[in-house]
N, C-alpha and C positions, 0 to 999 in steps of 0.2 A: 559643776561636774556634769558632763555629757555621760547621759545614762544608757545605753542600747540593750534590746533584746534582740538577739540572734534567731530568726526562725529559718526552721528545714539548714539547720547548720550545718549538719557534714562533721568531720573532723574539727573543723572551728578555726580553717583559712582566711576568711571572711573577720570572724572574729578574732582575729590577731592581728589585722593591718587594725582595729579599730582601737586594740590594747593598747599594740605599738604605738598608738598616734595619741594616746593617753586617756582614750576616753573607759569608763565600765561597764564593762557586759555583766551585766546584771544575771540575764537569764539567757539559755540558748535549747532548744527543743527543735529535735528529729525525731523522727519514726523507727529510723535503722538502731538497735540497739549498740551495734559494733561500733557507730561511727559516736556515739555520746558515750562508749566504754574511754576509746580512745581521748573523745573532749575531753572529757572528765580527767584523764591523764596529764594533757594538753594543758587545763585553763582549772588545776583545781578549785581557785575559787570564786567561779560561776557557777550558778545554779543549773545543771544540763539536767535535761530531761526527756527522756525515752517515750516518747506520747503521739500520737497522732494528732497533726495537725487542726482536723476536722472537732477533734475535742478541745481545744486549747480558745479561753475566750479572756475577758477582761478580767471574769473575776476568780479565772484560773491564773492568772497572773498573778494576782493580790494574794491568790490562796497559797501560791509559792515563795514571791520578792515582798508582800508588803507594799504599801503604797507609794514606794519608788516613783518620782516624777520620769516617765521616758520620754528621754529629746528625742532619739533615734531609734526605727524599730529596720532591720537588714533581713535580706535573705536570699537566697539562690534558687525557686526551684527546679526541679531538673530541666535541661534545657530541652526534652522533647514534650515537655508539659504543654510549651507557649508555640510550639511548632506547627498547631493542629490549624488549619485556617479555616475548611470548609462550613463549619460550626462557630467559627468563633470563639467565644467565650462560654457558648451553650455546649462544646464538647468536652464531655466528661475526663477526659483526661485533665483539660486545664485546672482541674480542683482544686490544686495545691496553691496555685495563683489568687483563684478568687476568695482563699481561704485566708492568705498572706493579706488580701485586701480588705477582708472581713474585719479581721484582728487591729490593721492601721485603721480602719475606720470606726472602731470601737475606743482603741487605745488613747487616737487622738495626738501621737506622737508630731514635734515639731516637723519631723522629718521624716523620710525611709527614703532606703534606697533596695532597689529589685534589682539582682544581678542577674545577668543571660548570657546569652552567645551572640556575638557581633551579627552575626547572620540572621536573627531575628527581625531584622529593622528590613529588613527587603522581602523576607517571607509574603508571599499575598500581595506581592507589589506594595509591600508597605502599610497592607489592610492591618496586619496583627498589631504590630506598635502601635497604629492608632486608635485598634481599639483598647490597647493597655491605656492607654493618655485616656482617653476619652474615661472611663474608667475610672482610674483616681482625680480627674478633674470632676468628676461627676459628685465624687464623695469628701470634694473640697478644697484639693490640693495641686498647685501649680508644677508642672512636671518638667523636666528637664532630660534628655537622651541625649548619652554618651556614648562612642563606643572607643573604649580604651583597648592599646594594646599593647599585652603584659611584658611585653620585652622591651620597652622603651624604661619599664619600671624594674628590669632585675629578675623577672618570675619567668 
């Protein structure tokens, strides 16, 4: 069984192509209360959770799913988080990114996948992607950038 946690979920978009395709979301945690009223609507039975990112670690997981093996850990955050380039990864807006990166490199999951906006890959002539790559290569992980576009797929 492919196990994923959903972070900075949203309504739980993300975590529906991953239902749809069979695998279980275990757990999914936003910030926005509205948008894990709605999850919770959406995917009753996932663990959703209204919590700030910045709190959320390995054994805040355990303390909610149990020691669930997660193949996959996903998440989108907002796309003017990863927009900031003059800073880097040192501007405080990017938080929720490196916070997404915290959690993967804690959790240890086979996989993740970070969703953006196409436009990210050219931002800084290309600087911000690389310092995403650089990034989770740094914390062990082989990366791979796509940029899909969602009408070839029906959305």
């Amino acid at each position: 069984m492919i196990n994923v946690i959903d972070l900075l979920c949203g309504c739980g978009g993300f975590s529906k192509g991953f239902i749809d395709a069979g695998a279980n979301v275990c757990m999914a945690v936003d910030y926005n209360d509205k948008a894990i009223e709605t999850y919770k609507k959406n995917f009753p039975n996932v663990v959703a959770i209204s919590e700030d990112i910045f709190r959320v670690n390995s054994n805040y997981i355990v303390n909610n799913i149990g020691t669930v093996p997660i193949s996959i850990i996903i998440g989108g955050p907002p796309c003017k988080d990863l927009m900031i380039g003059s800073e880097g990864l040192n501007h405080p807006q990017n938080g929720l990114f490196l916070q997404f990166a915290r959690i993967v490199k804690e959790v240890r999951p086979t996989a993740f996948i970070i969703e953006n906006i196409g436009d990210i890959t050219e931002k800084e002539n290309g600087q911000i992607i690389k310092m995403i790559i650089n990034h989770f290569e740094s914390i062990g992980y082989d990366t791979e950038n796509y940029v899909l576009h969602c009408n070839i797929y029906g959305i």
